[in-house]
C-alpha positions as CSV (number, residue, x, y, z in Angstrom):
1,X,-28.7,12.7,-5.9
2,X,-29.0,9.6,-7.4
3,X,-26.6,6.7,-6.4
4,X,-27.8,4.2,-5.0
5,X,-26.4,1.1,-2.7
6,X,-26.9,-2.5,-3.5
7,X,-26.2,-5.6,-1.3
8,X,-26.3,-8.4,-4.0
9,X,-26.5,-11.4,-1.3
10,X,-26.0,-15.1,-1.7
11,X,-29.4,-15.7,-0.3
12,X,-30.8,-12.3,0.1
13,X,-30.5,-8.9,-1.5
14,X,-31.6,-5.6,-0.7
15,X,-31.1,-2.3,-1.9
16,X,-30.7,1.4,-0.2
17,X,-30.9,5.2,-0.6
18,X,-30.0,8.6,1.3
19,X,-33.4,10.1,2.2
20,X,-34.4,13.6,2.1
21,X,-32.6,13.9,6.0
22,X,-29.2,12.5,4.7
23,X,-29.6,8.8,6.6
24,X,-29.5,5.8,4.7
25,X,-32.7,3.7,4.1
26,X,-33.5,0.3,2.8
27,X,-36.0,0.7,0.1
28,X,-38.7,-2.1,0.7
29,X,-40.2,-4.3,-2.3
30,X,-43.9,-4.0,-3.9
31,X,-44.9,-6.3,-0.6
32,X,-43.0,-4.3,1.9
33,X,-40.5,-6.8,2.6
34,X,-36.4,-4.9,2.9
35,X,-34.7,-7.7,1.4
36,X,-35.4,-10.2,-1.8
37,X,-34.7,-13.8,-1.5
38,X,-31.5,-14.3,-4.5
39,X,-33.7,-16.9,-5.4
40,X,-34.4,-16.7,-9.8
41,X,-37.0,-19.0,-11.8
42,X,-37.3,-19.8,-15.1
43,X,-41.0,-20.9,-15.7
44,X,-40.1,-21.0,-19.6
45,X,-37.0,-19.6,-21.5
46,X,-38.6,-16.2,-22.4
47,X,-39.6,-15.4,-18.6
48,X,-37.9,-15.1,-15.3
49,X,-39.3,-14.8,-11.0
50,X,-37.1,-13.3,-9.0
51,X,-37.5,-13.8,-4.8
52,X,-40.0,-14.6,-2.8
53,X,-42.0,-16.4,-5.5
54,X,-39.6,-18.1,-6.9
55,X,-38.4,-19.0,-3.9
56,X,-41.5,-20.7,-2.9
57,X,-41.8,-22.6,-6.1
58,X,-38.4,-24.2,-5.8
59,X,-40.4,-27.1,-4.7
60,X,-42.7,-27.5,-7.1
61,X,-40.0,-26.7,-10.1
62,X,-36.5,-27.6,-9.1
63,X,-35.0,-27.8,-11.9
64,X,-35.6,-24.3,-13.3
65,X,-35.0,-22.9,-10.0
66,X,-31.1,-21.2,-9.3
67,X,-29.9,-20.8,-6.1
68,X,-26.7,-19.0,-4.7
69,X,-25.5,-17.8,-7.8
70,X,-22.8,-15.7,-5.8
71,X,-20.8,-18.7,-5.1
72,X,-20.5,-19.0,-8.6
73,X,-19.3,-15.4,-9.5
74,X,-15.8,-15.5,-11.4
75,X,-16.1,-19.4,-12.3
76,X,-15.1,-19.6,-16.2
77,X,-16.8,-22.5,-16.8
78,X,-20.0,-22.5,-15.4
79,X,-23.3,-21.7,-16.7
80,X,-27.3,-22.4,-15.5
81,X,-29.9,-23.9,-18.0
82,X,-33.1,-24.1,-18.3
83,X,-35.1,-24.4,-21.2
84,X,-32.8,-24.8,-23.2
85,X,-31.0,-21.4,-22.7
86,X,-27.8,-21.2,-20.4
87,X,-27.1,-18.0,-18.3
88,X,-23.7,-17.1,-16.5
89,X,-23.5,-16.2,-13.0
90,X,-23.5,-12.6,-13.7
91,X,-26.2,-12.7,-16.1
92,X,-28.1,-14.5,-13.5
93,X,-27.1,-11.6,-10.9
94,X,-28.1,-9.3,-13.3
95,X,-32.0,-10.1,-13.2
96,X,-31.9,-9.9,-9.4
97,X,-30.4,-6.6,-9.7
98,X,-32.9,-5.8,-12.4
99,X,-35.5,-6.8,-9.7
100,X,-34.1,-4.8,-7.0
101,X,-34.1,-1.7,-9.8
102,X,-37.9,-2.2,-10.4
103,X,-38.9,-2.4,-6.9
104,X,-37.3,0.7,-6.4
105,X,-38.9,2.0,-9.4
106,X,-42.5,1.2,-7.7
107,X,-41.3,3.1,-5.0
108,X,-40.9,6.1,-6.7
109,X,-37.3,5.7,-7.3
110,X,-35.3,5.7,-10.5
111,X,-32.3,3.7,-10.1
112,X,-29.5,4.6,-12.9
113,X,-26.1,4.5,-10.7
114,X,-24.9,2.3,-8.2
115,X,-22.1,1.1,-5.6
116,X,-23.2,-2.6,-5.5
117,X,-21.0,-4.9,-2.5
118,X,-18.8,-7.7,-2.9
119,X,-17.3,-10.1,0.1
120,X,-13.9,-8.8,1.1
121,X,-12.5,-11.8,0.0
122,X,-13.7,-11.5,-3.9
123,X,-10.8,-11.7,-6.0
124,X,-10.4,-9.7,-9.1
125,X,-12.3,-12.1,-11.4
126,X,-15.3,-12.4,-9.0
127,X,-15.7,-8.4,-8.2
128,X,-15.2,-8.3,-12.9
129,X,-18.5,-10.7,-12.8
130,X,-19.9,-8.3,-10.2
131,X,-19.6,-5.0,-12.3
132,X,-20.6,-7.3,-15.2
133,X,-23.7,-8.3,-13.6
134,X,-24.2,-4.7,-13.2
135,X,-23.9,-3.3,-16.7
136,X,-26.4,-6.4,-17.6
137,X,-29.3,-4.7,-16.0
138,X,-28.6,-1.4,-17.4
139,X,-26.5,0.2,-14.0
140,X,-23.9,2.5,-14.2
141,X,-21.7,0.8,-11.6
142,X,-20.4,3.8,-9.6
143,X,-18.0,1.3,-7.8
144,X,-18.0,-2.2,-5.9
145,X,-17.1,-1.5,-2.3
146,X,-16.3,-4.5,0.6
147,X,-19.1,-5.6,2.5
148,X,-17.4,-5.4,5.4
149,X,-16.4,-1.6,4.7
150,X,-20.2,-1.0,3.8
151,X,-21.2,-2.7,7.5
152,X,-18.3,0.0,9.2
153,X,-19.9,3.1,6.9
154,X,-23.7,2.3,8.7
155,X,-22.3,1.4,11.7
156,X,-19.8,4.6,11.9
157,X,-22.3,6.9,10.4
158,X,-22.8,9.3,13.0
159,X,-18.9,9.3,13.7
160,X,-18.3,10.1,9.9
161,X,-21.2,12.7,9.3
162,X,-21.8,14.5,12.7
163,X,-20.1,17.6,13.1
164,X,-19.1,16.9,16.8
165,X,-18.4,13.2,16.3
166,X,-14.3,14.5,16.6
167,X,-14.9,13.5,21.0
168,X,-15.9,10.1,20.1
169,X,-12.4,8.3,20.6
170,X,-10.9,6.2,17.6
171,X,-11.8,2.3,17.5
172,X,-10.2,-0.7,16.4
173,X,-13.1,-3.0,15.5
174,X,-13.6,-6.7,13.9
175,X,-16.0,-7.7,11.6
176,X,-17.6,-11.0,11.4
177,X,-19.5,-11.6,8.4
178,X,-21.1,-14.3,8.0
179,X,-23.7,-14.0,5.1
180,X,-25.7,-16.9,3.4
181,X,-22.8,-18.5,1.4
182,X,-20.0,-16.3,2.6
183,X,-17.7,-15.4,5.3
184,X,-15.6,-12.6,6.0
185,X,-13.6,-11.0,8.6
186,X,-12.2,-8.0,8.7
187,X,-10.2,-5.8,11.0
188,X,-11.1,-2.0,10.7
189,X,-9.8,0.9,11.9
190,X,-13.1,3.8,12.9
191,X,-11.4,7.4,13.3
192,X,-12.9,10.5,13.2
193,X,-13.8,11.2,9.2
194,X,-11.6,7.6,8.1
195,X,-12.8,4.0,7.9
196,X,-9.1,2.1,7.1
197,X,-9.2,-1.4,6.6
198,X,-6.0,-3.2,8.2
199,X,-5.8,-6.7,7.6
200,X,-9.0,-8.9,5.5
201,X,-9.5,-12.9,5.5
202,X,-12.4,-15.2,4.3
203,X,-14.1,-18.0,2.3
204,X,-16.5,-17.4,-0.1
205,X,-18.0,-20.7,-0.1
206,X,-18.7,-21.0,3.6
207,X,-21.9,-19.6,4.7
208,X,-25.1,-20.2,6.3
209,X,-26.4,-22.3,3.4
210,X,-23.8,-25.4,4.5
211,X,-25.3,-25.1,7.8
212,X,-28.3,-26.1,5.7
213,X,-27.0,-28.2,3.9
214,X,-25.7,-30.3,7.1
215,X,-28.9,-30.0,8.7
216,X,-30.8,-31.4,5.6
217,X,-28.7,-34.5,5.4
218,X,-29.6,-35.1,8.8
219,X,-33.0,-34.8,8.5
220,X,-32.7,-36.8,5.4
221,X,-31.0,-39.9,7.9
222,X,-32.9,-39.2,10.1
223,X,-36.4,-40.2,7.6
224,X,-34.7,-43.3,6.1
225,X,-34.2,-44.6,9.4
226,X,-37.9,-44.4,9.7
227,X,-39.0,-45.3,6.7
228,X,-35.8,-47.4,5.9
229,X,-38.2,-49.0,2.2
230,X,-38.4,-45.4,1.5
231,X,-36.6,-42.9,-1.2
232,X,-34.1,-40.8,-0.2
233,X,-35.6,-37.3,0.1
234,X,-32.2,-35.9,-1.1
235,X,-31.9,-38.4,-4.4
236,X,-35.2,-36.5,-5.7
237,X,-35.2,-33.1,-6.8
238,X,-38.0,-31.9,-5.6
239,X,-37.1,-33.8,-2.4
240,X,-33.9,-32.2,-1.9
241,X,-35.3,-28.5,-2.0
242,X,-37.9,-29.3,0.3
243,X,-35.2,-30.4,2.8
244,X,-33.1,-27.4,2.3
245,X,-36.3,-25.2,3.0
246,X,-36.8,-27.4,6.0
247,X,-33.3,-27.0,7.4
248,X,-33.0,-22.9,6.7
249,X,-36.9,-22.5,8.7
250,X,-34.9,-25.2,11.6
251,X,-32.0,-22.9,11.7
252,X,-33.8,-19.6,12.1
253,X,-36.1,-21.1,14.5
254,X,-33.4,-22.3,16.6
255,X,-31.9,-18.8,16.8
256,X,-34.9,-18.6,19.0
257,X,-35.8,-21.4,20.5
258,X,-33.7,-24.5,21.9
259,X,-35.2,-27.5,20.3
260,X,-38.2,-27.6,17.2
261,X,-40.4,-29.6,15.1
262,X,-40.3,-30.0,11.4
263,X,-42.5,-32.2,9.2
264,X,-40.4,-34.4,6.5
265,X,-43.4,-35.7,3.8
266,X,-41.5,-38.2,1.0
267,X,-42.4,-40.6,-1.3
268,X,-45.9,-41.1,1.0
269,X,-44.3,-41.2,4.1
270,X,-44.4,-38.6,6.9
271,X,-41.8,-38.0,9.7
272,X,-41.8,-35.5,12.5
273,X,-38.2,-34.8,13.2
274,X,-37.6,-33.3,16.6
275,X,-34.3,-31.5,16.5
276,X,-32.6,-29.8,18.7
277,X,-29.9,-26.3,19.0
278,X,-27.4,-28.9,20.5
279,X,-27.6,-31.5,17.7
280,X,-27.3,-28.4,15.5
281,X,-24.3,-27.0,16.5
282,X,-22.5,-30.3,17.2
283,X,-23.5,-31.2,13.3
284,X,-22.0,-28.0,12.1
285,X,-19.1,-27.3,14.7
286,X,-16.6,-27.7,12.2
287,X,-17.9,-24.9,9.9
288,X,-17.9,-22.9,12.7
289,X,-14.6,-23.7,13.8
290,X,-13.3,-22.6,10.2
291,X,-14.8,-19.5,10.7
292,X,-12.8,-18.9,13.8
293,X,-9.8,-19.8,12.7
294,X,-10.2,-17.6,9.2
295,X,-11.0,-14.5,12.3
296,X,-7.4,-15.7,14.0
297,X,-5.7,-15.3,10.7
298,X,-7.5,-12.0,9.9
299,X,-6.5,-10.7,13.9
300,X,-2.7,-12.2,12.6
301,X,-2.3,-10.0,9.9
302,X,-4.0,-6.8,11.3
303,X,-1.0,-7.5,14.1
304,X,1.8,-7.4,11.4
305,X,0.7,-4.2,10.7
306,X,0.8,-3.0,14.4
307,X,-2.4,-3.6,15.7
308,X,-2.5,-6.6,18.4
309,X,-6.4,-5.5,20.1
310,X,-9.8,-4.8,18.4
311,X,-12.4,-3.0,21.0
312,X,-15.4,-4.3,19.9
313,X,-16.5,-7.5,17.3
314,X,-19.4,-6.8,14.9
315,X,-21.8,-9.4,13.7
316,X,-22.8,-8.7,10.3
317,X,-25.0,-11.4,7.9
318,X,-28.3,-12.9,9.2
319,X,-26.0,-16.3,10.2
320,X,-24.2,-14.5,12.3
321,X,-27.3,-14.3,14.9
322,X,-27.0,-17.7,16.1
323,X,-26.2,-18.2,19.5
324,X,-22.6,-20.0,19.2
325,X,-21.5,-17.8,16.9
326,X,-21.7,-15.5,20.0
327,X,-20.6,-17.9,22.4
328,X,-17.7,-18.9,20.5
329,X,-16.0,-15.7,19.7
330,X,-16.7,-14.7,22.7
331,X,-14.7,-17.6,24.8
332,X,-11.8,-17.8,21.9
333,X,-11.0,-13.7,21.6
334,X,-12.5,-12.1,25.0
335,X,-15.1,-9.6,23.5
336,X,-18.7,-10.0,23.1
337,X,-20.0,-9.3,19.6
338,X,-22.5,-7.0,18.4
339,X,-25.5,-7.6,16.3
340,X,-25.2,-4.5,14.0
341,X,-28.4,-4.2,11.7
342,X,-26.8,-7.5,10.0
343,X,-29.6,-7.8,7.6
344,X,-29.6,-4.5,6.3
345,X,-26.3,-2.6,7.6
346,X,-24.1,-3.6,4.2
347,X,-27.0,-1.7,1.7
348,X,-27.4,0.8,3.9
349,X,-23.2,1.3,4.0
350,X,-23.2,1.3,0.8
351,X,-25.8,4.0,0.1
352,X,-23.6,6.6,1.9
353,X,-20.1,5.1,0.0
354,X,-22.4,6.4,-3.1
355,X,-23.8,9.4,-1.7
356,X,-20.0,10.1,-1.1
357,X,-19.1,9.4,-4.7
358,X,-21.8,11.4,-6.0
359,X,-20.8,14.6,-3.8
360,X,-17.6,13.9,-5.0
361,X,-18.4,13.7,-8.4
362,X,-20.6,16.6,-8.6
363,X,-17.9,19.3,-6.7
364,X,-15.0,18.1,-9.3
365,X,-17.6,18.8,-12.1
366,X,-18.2,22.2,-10.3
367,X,-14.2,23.1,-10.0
368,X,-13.7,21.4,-13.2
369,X,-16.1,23.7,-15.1
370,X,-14.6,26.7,-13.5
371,X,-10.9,26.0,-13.8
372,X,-9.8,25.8,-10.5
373,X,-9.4,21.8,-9.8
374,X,-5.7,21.4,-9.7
375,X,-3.5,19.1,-11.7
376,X,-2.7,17.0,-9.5
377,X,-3.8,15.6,-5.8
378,X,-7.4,15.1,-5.3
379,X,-10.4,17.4,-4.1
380,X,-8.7,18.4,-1.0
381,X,-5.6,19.7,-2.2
382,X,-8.0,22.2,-4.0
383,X,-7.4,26.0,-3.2
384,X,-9.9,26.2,0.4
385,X,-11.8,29.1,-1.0
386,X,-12.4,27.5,-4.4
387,X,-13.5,24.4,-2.4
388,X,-15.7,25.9,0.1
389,X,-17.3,28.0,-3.0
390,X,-17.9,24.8,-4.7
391,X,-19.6,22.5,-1.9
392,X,-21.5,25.9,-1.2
393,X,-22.9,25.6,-5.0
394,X,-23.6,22.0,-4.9
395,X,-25.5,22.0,-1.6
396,X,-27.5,24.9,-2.6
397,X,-28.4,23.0,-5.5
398,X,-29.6,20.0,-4.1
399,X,-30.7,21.3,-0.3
400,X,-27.8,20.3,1.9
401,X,-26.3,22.1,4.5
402,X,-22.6,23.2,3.2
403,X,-20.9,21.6,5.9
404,X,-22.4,17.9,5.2
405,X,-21.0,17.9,1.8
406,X,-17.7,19.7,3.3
407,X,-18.0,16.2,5.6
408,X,-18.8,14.1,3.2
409,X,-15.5,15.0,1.2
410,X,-13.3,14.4,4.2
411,X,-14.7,10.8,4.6
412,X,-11.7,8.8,3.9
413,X,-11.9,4.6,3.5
414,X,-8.5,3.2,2.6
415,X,-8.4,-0.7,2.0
416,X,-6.0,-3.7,1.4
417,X,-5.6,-6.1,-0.6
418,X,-7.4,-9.5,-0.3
419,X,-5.1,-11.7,-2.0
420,X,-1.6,-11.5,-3.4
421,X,-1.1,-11.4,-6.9
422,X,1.9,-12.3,-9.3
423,X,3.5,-13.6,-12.3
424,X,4.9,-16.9,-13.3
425,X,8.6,-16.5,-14.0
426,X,11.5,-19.1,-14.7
427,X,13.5,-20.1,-11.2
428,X,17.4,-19.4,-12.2
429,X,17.7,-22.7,-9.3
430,X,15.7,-25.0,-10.5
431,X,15.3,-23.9,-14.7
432,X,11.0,-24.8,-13.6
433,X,8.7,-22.4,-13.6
434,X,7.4,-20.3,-10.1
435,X,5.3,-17.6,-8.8
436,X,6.9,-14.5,-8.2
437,X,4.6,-12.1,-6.2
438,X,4.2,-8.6,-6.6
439,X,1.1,-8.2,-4.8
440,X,0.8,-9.6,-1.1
441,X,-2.7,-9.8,0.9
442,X,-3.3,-6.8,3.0
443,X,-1.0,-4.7,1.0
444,X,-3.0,-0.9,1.6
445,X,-4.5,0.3,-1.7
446,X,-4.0,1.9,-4.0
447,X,-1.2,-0.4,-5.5
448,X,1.5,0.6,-8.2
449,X,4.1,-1.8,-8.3
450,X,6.9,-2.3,-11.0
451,X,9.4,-5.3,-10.9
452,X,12.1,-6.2,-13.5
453,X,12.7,-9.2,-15.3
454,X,15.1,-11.0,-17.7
455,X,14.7,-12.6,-20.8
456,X,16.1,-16.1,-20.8
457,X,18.1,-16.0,-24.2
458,X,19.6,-13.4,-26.7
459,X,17.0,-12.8,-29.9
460,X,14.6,-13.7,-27.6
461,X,11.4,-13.1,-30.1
462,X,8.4,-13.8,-27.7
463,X,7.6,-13.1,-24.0
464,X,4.8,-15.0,-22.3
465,X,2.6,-13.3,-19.5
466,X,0.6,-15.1,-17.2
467,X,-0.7,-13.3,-14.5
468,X,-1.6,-15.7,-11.1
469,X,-3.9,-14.8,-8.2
470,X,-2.8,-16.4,-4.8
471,X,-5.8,-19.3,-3.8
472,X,-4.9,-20.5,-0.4
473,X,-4.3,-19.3,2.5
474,X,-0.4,-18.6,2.0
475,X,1.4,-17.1,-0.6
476,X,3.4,-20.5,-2.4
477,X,6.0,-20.1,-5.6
478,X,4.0,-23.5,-6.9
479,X,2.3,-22.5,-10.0
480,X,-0.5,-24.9,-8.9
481,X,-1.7,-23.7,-6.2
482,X,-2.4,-20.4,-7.8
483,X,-5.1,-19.3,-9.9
484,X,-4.4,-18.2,-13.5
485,X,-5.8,-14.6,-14.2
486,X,-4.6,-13.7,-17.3
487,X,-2.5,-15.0,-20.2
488,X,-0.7,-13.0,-22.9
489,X,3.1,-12.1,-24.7
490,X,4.9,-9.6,-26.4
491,X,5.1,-10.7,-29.8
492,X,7.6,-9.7,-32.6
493,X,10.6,-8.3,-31.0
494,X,13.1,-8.0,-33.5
495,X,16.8,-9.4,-33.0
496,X,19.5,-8.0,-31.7
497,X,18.8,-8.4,-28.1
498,X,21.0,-10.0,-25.5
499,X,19.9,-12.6,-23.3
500,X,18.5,-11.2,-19.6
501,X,17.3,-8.1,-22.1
502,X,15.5,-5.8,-19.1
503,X,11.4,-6.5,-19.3
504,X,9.1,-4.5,-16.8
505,X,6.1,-6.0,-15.0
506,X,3.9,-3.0,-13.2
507,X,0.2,-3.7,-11.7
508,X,-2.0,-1.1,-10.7
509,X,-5.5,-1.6,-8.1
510,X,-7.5,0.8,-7.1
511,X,-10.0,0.7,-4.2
512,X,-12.2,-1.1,-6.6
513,X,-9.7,-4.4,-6.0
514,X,-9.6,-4.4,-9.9
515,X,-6.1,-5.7,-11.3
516,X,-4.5,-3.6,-14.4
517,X,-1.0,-4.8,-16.2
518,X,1.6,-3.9,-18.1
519,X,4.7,-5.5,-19.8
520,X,7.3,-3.7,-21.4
521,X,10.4,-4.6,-23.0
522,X,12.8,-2.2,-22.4
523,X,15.4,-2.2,-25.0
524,X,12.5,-2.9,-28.2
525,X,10.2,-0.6,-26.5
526,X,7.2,-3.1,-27.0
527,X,4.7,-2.4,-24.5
528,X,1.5,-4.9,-23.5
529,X,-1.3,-3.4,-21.6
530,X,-3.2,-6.3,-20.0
531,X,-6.5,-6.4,-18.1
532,X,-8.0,-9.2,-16.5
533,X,-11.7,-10.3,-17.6
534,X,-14.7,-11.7,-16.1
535,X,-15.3,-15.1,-16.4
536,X,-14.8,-17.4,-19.5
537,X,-12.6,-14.0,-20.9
538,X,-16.4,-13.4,-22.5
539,X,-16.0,-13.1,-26.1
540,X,-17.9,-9.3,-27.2
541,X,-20.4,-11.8,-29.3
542,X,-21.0,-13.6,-26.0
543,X,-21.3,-10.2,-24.1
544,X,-24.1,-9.2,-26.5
545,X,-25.9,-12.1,-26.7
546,X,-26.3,-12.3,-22.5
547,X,-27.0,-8.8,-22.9
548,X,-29.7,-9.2,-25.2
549,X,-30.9,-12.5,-23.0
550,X,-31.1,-10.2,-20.4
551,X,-33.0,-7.8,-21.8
552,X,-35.6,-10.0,-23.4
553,X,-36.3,-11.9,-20.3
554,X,-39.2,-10.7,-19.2
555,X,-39.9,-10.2,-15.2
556,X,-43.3,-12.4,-14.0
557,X,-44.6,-12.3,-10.0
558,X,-44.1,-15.1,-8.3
């Protein structure tokens, strides 16, 4: 059918299809492995590794090796170099994904469309980088879908696509994700056919790589004190990643186990660091605590819409296996969590969010071709007859039974908001300048929202836009603790207008989370159509020459 679902991780990534039996599967790499390290090296500017092997060269070539390029998704500024060549974070994303896409391709598969996942938390610019990334490597993004959402679609399968999934009773459920170098939590709703997201909170710079990074600093005190006429591991490049490799193979050990070895080798001097799961958890206690509170605030806001219990807590992200993550949810909200496939659950999800799209896709084409998809509404405000004759063509087509693509229609995922959004207006109080919000986190999707304003003086021949995304945890009307989106005006109005002349702000989001904007002065009739852009606002010369990087960059095994 032909879209496929992508997890692009922080530290891993993986990538999943709908078999020939209708369940999702992970699709395995040339070594057999589900999921590739997010790990690139550049040996020389004209070649790239992606995972494993690059991964296991960090130490050998730190300085050409990029790690947890996610976190940097959406950043204007920032860019990796090596050899002399810089790369942005979604032209970085877009050789893993290119990666992914090969390995596929080994397997037999020829990956053209995607849904590829974003943290629930991405904000516009970050999910822009993400369908950038995408278009790099040559995808056809079908759509970029919540992790969390993807985790509910592969847990709630059965519920969604089984015929007499209608006796399985509704459930509230929470969704701890805690991923490599993000968090997320999330408060969904599982009904018969519906997946509806109530209330969304997270961080997207707190994952399981500062648990490394807390553990390698101790490990790094704990060798000076041993070797106290020896270099820092940590002021030496090659040092540094060694000690982060250290720390991630402590950390997954202690999942296990309550105490381990590890072998620290520096600047001629060896160490055999003991450590032990207490120490670990006491070192990183407050990064656990943040994730906690971040669930409190998510539980907070699923309660101002009416919901005040979950039924069950699912652990989603490899971090989430260790033990206090357990322990602690467990003593602060009263459930124990589930493990629920969290290495793998989010590709799989979102293999059936694109086996959904495509179904949909190809029964509009159907009704479309024949004349019978109405005007308005969407597939299922099509005459029944015409529908049931349409799903009837497309699962002959392809081999399905009618009634899965019939179910498949019916899914329903309706999502929020994760961050408030607004414009920067003149305070009549105070003559400064403050946030007004259209947008508010956890607002369901889609939005279409239109708010008037006033000019501030008669021949008023300019009107500034600038668009602001909310960057804490509260909405504030201080400009500052916003984050711009978008700058633009209305230029050329002719005179003749009064002062407090009417001007009309609407945004639009879909379930993509992508922001669209218009201005429009009433009285001239000047319209400005604005839409936010990835990144550094990526000039179309800078678009093609990353494009063209990324094509040229050819693919060597590790």
């Amino acid at each position: 059918m032909g879209v496929y679902g992508i997890d692009l991780g922080t530290t891993n990534s993986a990538i999943a299809a709908i078999d020939r039996d209708g369940r999702p599967e992970v699709i395995k790499d040339w070594s057999g492995a589900p999921t590739t390290p997010s790990v690139v090296l550049f040996p020389s500017a004209h070649d790239h590794v992606v995972g494993e092997g690059a991964r296991r060269q960090a130490r050998l070539d730190p300085d050409h090796v990029c790690t947890l390029v996610k976190r940097r998704m959406g950043e204007v500024d920032w860019r990796y170099v090596a050899h002399g060549r810089s790369w942005s974070a979604p032209a970085v994303s877009a050789l893993i994904l290119k990666s992914l896409m090969s390995d596929a391709e080994f397997a037999g598969e020829k990956v053209e469309r995607a849904v590829i996942t974003v943290p629930a938390y991405f904000g516009d610019e970050e999910r822009r980088a993400t369908i950038q990334a995408g278009t790099y490597a040559g995808l056809d993004v079908a759509g970029v879908l919540s992790e969390p959402i993807a985790a509910a679609l592969s847990y709630g399968f059965s519920r969604l696509t089984d015929p007499l999934a209608t006796a399985t009773p509704d459930e509230t459920v929470l969704v701890y994700d805690l991923g490599g170098g993000t968090f997320d939590a999330t408060v969904i709703e599982l009904a018969d056919r519906r997946i509806s997201v109530l209330a969304v909170d997270g961080d997207h710079q707190l994952g399981g790589a500062d648990w490394d990074e807390r553990l390698a600093l101790h490990l790094s005190r704990r060798f000076c004190t041993e070797h106290p006429d020896a270099e820092d591991p940590l002021d030496d490049s090659a040092g540094a990643q060694a000690l982060i490799l250290a720390a991630e193979r402590v950390k997954h050990e202690l999942t296990e186990t309550e105490s381990t070895s590890v072998i620290v080798t520096h600047d001629e001097q060896r160490s055999v660091i003991t450590v032990t799961r207490t120490e670990l958890e006491d070192l990183t206690a407050g990064l656990l605590t943040r994730t906690l509170d971040l669930t409190a605030s998510c539980l907070a806001g699923a309660a101002e819409r009416g919901v005040h219990q979950v039924d069950r807590i699912l652990l989603v992200g490899g971090s989430s296996r260790m033990p206090a993550v357990t322990r602690e949810l467990t003593a602060r909200f009263g459930l124990i969590p589930e493990l629920s496939d969290p290495d793998l659950a989010v590709a799989r999800g979102a293999a059936i969010y694109g086996d959904k799209l495509e179904i949909e896709r190809l029964v509009r084409a159907d009704l479309q071709s024949r004349g019978r998809l109405p005007g308005v509404g969407g597939l299922l405000d099509t005459d029944p007859a015409d529908l049931h004759s349409a799903c009837g063509r497309v699962a002959e087509a392809f081999g399905l039974p009618v009634s899965g693509v019939r179910r498949m229609l019916e899914i329903r995922v309706d999502t929020v908001v994760s961050r408030g959004f607004g414009v920067l207006a003149v305070s009549t109080h105070t003559g400064g300048l403050q946030v007004s919000w259209l947008v508010e986190r956890n607002q369901p999707l889609p939005i279409r929202v239109r708010r008037s304003f006033g000019t501030m003086r008669a021949d008023q021949d300019r009107i500034e836009l600038t668009v602001v995304e909310q960057a804490g945890q509260d909405l504030s009307p201080r400009p500052e603790d916003t984050k711009v989106l978008i700058e633009g005006a209305i230029d050329d109005i002719p005179p003749g207008f009064e002062e407090n002349s009417e001007v009309q702000i609407s945004f639009e989001m879909g379930f993509d989370g992508v922001l669209h904007v218009t201005a429009f002065h009433v009285s001239a009739g000047l319209p400005l159509t604005l839409t936010a852009k990835t990144g550094a606002t990526l000039s179309q010369s800078e678009v093609a020459r990353e494009l063209d990087q990324v094509q040229r960059s050819r693919r060597r095994d590790g």
